[in-house]
N, C-alpha and C positions, 0 to 999 in steps of 0.2 A: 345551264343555270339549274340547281336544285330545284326540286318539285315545290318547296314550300315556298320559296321567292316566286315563282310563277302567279301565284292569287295574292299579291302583296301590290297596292295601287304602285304605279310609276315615281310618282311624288315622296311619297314615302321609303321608297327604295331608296330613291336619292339621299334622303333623308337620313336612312338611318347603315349608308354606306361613308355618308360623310363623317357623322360621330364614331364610326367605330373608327375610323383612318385616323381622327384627330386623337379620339385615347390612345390606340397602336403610339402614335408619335408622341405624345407626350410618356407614356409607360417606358418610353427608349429610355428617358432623362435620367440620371442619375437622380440620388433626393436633393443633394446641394443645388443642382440647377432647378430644380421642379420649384425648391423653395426662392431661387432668385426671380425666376421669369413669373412667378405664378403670386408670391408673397412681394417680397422687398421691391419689385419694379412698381408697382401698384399703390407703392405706398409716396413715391418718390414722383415731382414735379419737374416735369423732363422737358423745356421746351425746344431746347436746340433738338429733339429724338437723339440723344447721344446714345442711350442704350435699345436703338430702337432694333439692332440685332440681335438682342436679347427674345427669343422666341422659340415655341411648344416643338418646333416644327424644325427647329435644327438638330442637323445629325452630326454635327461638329464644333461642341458649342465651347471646349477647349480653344480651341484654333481662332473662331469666329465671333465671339462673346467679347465687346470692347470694355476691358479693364480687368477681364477674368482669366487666371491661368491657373491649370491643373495639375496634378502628379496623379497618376501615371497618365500618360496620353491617350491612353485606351479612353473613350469619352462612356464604354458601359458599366466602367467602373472608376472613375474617377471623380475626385475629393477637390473642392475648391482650395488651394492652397494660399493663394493672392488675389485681392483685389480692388484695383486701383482706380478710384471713380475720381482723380483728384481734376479740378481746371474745368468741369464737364458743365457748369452754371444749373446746378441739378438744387434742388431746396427739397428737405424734407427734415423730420424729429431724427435724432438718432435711432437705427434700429433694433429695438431692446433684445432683440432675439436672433442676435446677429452671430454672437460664437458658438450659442448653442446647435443653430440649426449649420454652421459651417463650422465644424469641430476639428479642425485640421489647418483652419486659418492661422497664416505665421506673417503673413504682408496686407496692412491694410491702410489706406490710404484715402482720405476725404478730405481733403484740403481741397482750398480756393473755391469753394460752392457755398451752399445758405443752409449746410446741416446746422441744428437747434437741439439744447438740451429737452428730455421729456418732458412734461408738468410736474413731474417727481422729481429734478436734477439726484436725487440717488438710483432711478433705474439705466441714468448711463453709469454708475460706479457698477452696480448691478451685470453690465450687458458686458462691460471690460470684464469684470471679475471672472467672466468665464469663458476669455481665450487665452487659456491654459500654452498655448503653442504660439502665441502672440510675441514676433523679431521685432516688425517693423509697422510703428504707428503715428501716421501722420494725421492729429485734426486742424492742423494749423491754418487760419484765416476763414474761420468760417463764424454762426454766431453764438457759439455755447455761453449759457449765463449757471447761475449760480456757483458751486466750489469745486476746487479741478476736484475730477475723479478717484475718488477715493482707494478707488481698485488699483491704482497704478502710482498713487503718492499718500497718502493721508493715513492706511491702517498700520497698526504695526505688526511686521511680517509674521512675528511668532504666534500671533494669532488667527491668521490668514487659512484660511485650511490650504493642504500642499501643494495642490496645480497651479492658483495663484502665486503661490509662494516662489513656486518655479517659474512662474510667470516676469515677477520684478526681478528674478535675476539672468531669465532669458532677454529680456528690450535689450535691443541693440540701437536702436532706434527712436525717439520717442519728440517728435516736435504737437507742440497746443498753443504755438505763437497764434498773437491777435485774434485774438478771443475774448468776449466782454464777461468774464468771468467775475466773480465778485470778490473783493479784498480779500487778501487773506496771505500768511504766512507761509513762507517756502520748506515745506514739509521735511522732517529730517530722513525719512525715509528713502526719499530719492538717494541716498548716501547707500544704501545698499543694495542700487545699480551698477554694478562692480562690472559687467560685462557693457555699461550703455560707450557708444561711439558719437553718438547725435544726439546733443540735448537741446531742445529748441524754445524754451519758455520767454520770447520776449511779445513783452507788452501784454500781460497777462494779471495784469493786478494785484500782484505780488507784492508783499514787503515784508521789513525785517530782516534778520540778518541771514548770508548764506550758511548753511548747515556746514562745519567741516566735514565731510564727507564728502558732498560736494566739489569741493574744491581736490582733493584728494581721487578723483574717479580713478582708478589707473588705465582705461581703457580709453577715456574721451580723447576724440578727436578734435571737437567742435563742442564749445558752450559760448550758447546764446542767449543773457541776461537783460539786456537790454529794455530802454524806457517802462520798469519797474521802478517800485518805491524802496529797493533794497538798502539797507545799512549797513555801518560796521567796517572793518577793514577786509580787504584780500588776503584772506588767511593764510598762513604759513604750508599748511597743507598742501596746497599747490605743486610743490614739490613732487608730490606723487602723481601729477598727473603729467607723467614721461612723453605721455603720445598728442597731447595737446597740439591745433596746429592753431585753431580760430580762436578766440576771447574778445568778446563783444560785453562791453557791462555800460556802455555809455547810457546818458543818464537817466540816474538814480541816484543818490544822496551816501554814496560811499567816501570814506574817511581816512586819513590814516597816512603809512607812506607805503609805498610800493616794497614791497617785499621783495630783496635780493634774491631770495628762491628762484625767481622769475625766471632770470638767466641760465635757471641751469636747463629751459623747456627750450631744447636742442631745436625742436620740431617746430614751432610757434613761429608763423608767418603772418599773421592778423592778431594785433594789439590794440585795440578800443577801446578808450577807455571816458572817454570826453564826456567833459556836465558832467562833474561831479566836485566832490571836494576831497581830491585825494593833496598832498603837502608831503613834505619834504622833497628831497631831489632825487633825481635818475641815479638808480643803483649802478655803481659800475660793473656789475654783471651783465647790463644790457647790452654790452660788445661782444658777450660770446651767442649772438641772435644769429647768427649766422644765415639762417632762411628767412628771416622778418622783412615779409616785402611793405609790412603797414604798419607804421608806431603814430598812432591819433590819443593823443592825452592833453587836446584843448580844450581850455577855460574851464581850469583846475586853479590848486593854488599851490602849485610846484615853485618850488625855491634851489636855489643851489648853482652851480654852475655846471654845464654838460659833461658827462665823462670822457675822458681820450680816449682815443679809440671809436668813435663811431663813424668814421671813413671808410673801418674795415666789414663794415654792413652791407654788402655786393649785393645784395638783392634787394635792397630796401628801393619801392619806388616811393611813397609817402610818406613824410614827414611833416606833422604837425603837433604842434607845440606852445600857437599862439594862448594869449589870454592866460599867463600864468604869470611869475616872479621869477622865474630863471635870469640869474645876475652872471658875470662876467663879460669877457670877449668870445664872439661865435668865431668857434673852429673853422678854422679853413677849409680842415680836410674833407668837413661837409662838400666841397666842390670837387670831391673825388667818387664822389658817388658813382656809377656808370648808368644807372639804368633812373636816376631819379628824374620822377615828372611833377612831383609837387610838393614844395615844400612852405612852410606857413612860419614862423618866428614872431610875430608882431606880438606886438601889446606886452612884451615880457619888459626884462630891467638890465638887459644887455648893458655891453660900456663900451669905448670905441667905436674903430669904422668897419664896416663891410669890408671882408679879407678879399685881398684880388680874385681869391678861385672862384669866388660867388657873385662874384661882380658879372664874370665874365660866362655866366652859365647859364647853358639852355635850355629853361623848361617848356615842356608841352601844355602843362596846366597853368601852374602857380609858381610865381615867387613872391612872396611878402616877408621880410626880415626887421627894418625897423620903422616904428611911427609910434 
């Protein structure tokens, strides 16, 4: 032992071998982890301990840290790059100082927990505005009030200074479903998301009509519009969104008739469209859906008689249609379906009887055709 530790009481040795051991270990941390264990866990009500691995004292907090992943693995030099608190029953404000202090963040995720906007609802546009490397962002289901985030829909880009700028056109990603937001109009800006894959705005207080742009994504795979106050028709623009597979807009107060464009969205397996007030009849383009395992457009006020050709829809398992005006005789070929488990007809203005193939057809779920 050193000479000078020898005339140091016992107690106090202990004492003061302890604090140096705990700064040594906290001093290992990187600053992203120093700021998560040390700042953001502290601010955050944790009763299940879901981040209770989150601690000064780890020497592998890459590997070990639940919802935290790094680049590069090396943990004495490593950058939070993701971090996924979603599902964890965690409540706190949003983090206003969340991108700045993880400046490298490109995956974040808070969904299904009791995150809240600040007292300011502009210091969450604020706390977005400055993840500048920001892919993938989910706040969906949790309880933000006031206006969606400005940072990521509301400004307009050319006045954005650049990183954000680069920012709306990096999200690949971006759901803020069910969230008690407050009214307001579906920004035209989200239109020059040109790279997003996932748009998740339902039930979001939303109304007015969808921006073309919008509709036109050429990247989206999935838009989710749903129980919003949206208007107007299914834009033409559509068209351009080649890679579409999901479409969810059921209700909200849409009008108008279905746009033959529709058919030419090769990809498009999820068609919902139900509660609303869409009219006129089934484009006959809807036979070239080839992947469409779900066409739901009930209690609308569709008119017209079904177009030929929708037997040859192999992968279609659900079919409904009820609650509309659809007049003629139902196609047979409907009973050539192979993989259908539910199909719905009622309430429409059909003529005749029930074609033998449907007579005699097995569903798992539902059959309802006339009453």
């Amino acid at each position: 032992m050193p000479l000078f530790l020898r005339h140091v009481p016992a107690a106090l040795l202990i004492l003061l071998l302890t604090a140096a051991a705990v700064d040594v270990s906290s001093a290992t941390l990187p600053p992203d982890f120093l700021y998560l264990v040390n700042t953001l866990k502290n601010t955050i009500s944790d009763p299940t301990s879901a981040l209770s691995s989150w601690s000064s004292s780890s020497t592998s907090p890459c590997s070990s840290w639940a919802g935290v992943s790094c680049d590069p693995a090396d943990p004495r030099n490593a950058t939070v790059t993701s971090l996924d608190l979603s599902g964890l029953d965690l409540a706190a404000t949003f983090p206003s100082h969340i991108c700045l202090r993880l400046p490298r963040l490109s995956f974040l995720s808070l969904s299904n927990n009791s995150f809240s906007s600040p007292a300011d609802d502009s210091t969450l546009s604020s706390a977005l505005a400055g993840c500048s490397r920001l892919v993938h962002l989910d706040l969906s289901q949790n309880l933000f009030t006031g206006s969606l985030p400005e940072s990521v829909a509301s400004l307009p880009p050319a006045y954005l200074p650049r990183p954000l700028r680069e920012q709306l056109l990096r999200l690949r990603i971006l759901k803020m479903s069910y969230n008690p937001f407050v009214r307001g109009r579906f920004p035209d800006e989200f239109g020059n998301l040109t790279n997003l894959e996932i748009l998740g705005m339902t039930e979001c207080g939303l109304y007015g009509e969808i921006p073309a742009g919008v509709w036109g994504l050429p990247s989206i795979h999935l838009l989710e519009l749903s129980d919003n106050g949206f208007t107007g028709t299914i834009g033409e623009e559509i068209a351009g969104a080649q890679s579409l597979s999901v479409l969810t807009l059921s209700r909200n107060n849409f009008s108008g008739s279905l746009p033959s464009v529709i058919g030419s969205l090769v990809s498009l397996s999820d068609l919902s469209a139900s509660d609303n007030h869409l009219n006129g009849s089934l484009p006959d383009s809807f036979v070239n859906l080839g992947q469409l395992v779900r066409l739901d457009l009930h209690n609308n006020e569709l008119s017209g008689v079904l177009p030929k050709g929708m037997g040859g829809l192999k992968k279609l398992k659900e079919l409904n249609l009820a609650h509309n005006r659809i007049s003629g005789a139902i196609p047979g070929e409907l009973g050539n379906l192979p993989v259908l488990n539910y199909l719905d007809l009622s309430e429409n203005n059909f003529s005749g009887s029930v074609p033998d193939e449907l007579q005699t057809l097995q569903l798992n779920q539902r059959m309802q055709l006339l009453s």
